[in-house]
SEKE-177427 format. One record per residue (C-alpha): residue number from 1; x, y, z. Coordinates in steps of 0.05 Angstrom, whole numbers, always signed. Last residue first. Layout:
N
<sedren NUM; xx X; yy Y; zz Z>
...
***
This chain:
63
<sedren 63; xx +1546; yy +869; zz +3306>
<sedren 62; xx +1594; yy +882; zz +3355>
<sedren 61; xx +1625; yy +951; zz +3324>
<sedren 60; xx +1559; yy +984; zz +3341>
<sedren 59; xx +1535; yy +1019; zz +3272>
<sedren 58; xx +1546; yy +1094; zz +3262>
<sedren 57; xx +1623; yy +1085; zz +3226>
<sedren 56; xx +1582; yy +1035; zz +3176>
<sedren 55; xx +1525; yy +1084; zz +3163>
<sedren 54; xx +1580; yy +1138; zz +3140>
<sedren 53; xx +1615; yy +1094; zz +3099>
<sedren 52; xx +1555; yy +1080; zz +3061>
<sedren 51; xx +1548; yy +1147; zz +3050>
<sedren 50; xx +1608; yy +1164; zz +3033>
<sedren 49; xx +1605; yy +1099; zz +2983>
<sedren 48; xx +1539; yy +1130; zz +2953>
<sedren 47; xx +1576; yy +1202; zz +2942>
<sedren 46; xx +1636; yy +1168; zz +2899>
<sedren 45; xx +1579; yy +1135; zz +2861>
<sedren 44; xx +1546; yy +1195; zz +2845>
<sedren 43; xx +1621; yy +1231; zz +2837>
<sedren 42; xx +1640; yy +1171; zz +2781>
<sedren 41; xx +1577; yy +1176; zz +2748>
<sedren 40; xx +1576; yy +1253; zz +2738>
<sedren 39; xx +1657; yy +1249; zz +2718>
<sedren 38; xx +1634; yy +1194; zz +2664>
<sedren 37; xx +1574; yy +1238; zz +2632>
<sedren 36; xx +1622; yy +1294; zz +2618>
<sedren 35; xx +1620; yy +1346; zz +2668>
<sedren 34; xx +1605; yy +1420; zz +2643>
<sedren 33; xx +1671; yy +1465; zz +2644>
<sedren 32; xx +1666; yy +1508; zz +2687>
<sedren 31; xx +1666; yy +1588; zz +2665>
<sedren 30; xx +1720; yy +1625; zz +2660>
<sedren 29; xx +1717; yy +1689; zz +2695>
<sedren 28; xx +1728; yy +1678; zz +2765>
<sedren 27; xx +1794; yy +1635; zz +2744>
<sedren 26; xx +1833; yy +1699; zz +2708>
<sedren 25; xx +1808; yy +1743; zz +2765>
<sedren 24; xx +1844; yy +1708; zz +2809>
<sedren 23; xx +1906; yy +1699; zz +2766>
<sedren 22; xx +1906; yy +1779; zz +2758>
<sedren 21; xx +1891; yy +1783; zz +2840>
<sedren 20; xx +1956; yy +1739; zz +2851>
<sedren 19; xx +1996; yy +1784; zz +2795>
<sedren 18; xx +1986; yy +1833; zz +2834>
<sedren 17; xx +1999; yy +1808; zz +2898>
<sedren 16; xx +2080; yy +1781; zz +2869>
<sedren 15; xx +2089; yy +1848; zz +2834>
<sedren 14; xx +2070; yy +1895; zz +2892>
<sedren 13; xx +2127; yy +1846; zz +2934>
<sedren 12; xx +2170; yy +1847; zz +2882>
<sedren 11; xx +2169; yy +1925; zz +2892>
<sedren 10; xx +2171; yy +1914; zz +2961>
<sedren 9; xx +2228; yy +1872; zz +2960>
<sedren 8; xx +2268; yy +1919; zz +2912>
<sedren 7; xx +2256; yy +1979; zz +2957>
<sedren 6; xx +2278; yy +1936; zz +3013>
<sedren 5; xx +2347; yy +1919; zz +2977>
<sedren 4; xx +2351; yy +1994; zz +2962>
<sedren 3; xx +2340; yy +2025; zz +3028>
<sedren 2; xx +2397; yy +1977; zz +3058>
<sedren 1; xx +2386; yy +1910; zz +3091>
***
């Protein structure tokens, strides 16, 4: 690779990381989005089954 071909990468390089900490800083800023009343009932009920699934995997496997 010659001095210009790695100039290039690390110019694309600086580029590429920049952008990165842009996009970043993009998603720190926004605020979420509240949940609507159907993704609140699905993750409750997603929560109950992981629980559930937890006191199954705890239980004897002869009962």
């Amino acid at each position: 690779m010659n001095n210009s071909q790695k100039d290039e990468q690390n110019e694309l390089q600086e580029y590429l990381e920049e952008k990165a900490r842009q996009e970043q800083k993009k998603k720190e800023e926004q605020e979420p989005e509240p949940l609507s009343a159907y993704d609140a009932c699905v993750l409750k009920e997603s929560a109950k089954i992981h629980e559930l699934i937890a006191e199954a995997q705890k239980r004897p496997k002869d009962e």
